[in-house]
ROZAPA-325506 format. One record per residue: residue in one letter; x negated, y negated, z negated of N, C-alpha, C, O, CB in turn. Coordinates in steps of 0.02 Angstrom, whole numbers, plus 32768, in hexadecimal, padded with zeros to 4 digits. Glycine has a CB too. Layout:
<sites>
AXYZXYZXYZXYZXYZ...
</sites>
This chain:
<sites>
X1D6084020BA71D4284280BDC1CF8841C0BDD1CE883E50BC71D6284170C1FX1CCA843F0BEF1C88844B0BF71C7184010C1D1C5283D50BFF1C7C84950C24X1C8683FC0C5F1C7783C10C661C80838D0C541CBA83850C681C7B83B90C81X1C67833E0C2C1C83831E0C091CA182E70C441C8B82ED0C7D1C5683090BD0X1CCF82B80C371CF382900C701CC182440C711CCD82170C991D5482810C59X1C8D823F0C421C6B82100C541C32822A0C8F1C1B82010CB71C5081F40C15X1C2782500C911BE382750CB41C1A82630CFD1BF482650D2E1BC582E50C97X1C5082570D0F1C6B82670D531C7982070D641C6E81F60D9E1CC382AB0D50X1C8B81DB0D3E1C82819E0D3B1CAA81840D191CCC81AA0CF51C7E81840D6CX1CB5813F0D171CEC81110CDD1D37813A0D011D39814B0D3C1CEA80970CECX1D6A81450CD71DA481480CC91DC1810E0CA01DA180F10C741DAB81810CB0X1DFC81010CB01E1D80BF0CC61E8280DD0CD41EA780EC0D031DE6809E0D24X1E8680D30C791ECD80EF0C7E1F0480B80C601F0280A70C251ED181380C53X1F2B80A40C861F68806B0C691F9180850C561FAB80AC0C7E1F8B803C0C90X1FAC80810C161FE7809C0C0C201F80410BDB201080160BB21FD080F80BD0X2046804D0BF6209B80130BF820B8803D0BBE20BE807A0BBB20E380150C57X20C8800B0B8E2111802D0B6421367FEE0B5B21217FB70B4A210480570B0DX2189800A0B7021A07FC10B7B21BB7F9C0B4121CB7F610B4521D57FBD0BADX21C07FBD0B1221F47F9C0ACF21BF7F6B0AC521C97F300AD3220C7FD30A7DX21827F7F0AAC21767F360AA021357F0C0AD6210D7EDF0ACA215F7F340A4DX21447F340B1321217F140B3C20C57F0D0B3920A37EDE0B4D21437ED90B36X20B17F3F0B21207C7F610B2220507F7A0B6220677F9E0B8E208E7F8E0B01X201C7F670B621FFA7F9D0B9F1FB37FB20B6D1F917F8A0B4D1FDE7F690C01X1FAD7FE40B701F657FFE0B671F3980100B9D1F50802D0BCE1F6780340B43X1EE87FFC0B981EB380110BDC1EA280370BB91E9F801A0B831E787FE60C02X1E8E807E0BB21E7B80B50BB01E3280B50BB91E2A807E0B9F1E9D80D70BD8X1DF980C60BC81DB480C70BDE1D8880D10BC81D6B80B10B9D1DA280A60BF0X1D73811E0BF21D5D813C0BD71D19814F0C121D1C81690C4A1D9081670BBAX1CDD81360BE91C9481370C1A1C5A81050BE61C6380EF0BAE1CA681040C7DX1C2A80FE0C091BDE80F60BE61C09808E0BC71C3B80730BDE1B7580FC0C44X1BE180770B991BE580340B931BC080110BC91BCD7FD50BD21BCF80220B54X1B97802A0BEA1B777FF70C251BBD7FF00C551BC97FBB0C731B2680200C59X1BED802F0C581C1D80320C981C54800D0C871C7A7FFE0CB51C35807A0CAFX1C627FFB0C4A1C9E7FE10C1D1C967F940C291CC67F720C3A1C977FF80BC4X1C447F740C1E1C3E7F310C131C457F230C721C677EF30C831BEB7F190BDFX1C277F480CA31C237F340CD11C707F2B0CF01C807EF80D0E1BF47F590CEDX1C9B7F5C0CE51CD77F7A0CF81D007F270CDE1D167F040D0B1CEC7FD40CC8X1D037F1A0CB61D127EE50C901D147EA30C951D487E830C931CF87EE80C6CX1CD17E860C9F1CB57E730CAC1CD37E460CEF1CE77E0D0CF91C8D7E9A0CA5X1CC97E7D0D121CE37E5A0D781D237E680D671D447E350D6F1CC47E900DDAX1D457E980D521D9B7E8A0D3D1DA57E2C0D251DBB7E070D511DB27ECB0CE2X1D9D7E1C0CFF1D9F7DDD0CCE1D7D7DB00CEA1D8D7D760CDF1D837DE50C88X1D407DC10D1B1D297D760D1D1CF77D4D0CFD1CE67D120D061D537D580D10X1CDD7D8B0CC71CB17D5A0C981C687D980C921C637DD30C811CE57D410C35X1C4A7D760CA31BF57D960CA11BE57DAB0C6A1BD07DE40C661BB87D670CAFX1BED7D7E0C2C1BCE7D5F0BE81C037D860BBA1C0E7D6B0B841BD07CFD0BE0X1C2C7DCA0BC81C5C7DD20BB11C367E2C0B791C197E5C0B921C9E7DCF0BF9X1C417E250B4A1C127E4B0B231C527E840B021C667E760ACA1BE07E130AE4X1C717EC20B241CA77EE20AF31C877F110AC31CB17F320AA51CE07F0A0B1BX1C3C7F230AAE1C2C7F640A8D1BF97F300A6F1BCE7F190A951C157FB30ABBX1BFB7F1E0A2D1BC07F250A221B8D7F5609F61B507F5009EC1BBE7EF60A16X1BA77F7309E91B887FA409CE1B567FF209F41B76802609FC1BC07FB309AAX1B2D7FF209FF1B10801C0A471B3280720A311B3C809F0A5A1A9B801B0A4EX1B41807709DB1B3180C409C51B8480C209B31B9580E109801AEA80D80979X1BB380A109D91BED80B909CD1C1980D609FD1C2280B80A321C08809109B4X1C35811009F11C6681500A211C9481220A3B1C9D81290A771C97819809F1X1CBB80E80A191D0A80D90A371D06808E0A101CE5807A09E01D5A811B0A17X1D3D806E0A411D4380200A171D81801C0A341D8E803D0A661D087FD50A28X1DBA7FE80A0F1DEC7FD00A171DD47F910A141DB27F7D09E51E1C7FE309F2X1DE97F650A551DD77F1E0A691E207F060A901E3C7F190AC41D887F1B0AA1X1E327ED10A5C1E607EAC0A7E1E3D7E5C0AB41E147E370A991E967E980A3AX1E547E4E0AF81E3C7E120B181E747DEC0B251EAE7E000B211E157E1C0B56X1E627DBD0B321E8D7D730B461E847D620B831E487D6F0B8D1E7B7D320B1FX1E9C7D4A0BB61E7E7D2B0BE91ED67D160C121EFE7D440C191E3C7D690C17X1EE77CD30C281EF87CB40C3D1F607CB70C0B1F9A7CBB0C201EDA7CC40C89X1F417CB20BC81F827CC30BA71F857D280BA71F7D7D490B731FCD7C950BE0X1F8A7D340BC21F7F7D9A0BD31F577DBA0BAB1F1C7DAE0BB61F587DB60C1EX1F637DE20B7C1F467E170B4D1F3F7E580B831F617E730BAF1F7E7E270B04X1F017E600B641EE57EB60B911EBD7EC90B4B1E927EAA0B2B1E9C7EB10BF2X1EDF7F0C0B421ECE7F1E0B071EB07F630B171ED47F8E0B331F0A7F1B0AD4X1E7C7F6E0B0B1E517F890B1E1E367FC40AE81E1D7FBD0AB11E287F570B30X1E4780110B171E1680510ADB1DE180660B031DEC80800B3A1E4480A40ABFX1DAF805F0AEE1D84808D0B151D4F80CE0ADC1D3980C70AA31D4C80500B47X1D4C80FD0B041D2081440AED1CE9813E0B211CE681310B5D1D4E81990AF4X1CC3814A0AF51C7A815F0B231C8081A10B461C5E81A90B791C3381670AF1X1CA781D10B2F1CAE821B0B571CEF82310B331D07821B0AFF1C65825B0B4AX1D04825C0B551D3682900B421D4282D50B5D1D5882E40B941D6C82750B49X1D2C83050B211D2883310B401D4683650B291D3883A10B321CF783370B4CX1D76834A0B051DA883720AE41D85838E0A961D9183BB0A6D1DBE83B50B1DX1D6B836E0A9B1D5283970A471D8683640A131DAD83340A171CDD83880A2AX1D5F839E09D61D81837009941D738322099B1D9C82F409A01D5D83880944X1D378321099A1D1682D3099E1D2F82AD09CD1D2A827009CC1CCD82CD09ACX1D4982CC09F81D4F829B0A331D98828A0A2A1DB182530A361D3C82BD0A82X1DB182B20A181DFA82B40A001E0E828509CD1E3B825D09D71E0C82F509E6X1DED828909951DE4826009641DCC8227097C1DEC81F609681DC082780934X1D9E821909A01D9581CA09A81DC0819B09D51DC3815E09D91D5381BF09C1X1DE281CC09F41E1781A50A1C1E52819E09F11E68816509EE1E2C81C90A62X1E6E81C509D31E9F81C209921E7B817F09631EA78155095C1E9D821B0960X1E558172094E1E4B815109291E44810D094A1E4D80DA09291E2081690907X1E30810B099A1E3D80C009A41E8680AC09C11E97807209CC1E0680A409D6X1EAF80E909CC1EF380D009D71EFF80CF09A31F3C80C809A61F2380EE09FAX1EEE80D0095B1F2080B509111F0D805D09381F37803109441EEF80CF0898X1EC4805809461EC0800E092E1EDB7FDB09641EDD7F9D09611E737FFB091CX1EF0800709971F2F7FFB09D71F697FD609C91F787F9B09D51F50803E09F1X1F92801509A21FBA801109871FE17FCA094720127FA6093F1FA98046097BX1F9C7FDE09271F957FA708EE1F997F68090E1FC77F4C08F11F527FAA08C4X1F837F4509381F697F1909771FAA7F0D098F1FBA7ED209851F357F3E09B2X1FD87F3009AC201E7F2B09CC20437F1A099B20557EE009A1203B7F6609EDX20557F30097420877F29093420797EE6090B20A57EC108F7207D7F6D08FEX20247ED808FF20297E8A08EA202C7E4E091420367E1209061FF57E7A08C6X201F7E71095420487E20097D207B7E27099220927DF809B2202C7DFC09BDX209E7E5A098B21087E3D098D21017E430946212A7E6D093321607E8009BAX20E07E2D091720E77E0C08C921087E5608A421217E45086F212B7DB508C4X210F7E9808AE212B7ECB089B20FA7EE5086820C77F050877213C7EF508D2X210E7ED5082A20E87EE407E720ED7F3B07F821157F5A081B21157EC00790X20AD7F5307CD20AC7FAE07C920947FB5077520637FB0075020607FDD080DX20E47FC5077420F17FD40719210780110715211180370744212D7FA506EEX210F801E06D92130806406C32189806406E721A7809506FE212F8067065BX21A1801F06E121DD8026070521E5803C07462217805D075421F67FF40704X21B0802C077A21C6802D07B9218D804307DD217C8031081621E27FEE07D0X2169807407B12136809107CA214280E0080E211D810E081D211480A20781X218480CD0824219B810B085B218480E10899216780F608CC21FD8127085FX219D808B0884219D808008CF2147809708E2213980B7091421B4802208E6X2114808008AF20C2808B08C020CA80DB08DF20C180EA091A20828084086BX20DD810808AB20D3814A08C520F28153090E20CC8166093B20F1817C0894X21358147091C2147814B096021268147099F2120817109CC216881270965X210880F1099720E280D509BC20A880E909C2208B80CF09F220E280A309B3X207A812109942044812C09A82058817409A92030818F0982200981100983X2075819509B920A481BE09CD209881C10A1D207581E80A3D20EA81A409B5X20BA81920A2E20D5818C0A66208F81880A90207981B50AB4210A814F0A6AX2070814B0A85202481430AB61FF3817D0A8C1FB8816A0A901FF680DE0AB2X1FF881A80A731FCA81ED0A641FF5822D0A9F1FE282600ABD1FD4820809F6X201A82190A9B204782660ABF202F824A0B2A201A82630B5E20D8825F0AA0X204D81FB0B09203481EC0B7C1FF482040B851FE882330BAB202681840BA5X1FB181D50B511F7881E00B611F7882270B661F6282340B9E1F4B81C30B39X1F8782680B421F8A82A60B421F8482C20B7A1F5182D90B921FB782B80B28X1FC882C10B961FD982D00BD81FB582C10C2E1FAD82E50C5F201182B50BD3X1FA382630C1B1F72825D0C4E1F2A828E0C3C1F0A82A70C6A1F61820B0C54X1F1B82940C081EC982A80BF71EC882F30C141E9A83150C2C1EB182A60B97X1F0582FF0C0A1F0183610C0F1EF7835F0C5E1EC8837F0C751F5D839B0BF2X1F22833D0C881F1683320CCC1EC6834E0CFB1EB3836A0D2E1F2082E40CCCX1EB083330CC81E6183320CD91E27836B0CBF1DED83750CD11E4982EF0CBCX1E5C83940C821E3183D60C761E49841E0C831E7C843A0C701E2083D90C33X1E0984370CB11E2C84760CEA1E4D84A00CB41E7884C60CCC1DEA84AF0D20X1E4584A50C6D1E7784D90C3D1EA684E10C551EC085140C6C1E8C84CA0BFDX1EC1848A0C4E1F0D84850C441F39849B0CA01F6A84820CBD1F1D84200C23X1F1384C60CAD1F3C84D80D0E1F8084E30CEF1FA484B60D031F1B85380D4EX1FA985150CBD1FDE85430CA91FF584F50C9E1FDA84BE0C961FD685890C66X202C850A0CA1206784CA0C92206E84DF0C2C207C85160C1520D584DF0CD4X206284AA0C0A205E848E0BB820B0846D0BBA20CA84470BE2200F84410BA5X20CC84900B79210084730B7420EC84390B3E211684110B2B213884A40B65
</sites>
């Protein structure tokens, strides 16, 4: 949509999958709003998730009291290719991330469960994202 969803402020989406006990933070807004957002979430001032100033999206996994918060964030989304693509590309490294800590190798053998699973958190995020662009008013099967 014309308007981009960073221009309106940080977005802040959880999504739970229970098989293997997964949560993804979603977040999507400027890196000043990400580190601050973060930041007072966690507790830690000195806490650095972007370093790179000229990058669209990062996949960041954290630690804090035993508890993984695994973390995507986009600088904007505005439904374009790019934007599309950069969120696709940091849920592979999501994905990848979930599957090597329940120790679940991604081989040619058992390369459905990967597809499934990024399957599954591409189709939720989908559904929440459309929420938010006036296109989608008509009910999308």
């Amino acid at each position: 949509f014309k308007e981009s969803i960073n221009s309106i402020s940080m977005k802040h989406f959880v999504f739970e999958e229970k098989t293997f006990h997964a949560y993804l933070n979603l977040c999507i807004s400027s890196q000043e709003e990400l580190q601050t957002y973060w930041r007072k979430k966690l507790g830690d001032n000195k806490l650095n998730l972007v370093q790179n100033k000229s990058l669209d999206g990062c996949h960041v996994v954290l630690e804090k009291d035993g508890e993984l918060r695994r973390i995507i964030w986009v600088k904007d989304f505005d439904w374009s290719v790019r934007s599309q693509a950069t969120l696709a590309h940091e849920l592979i490294h999501f994905v990848w991330s979930v599957l090597e800590d329940k120790q679940i190798p991604v081989t040619r053998d058992n390369e459905e469960v990967f597809s499934y699973y990024y399957d599954y958190f591409y189709a939720e995020i989908w559904w929440k994202l459309r929420k938010l662009n006036p296109k989608f008013k008509k009910k999308v099967k």
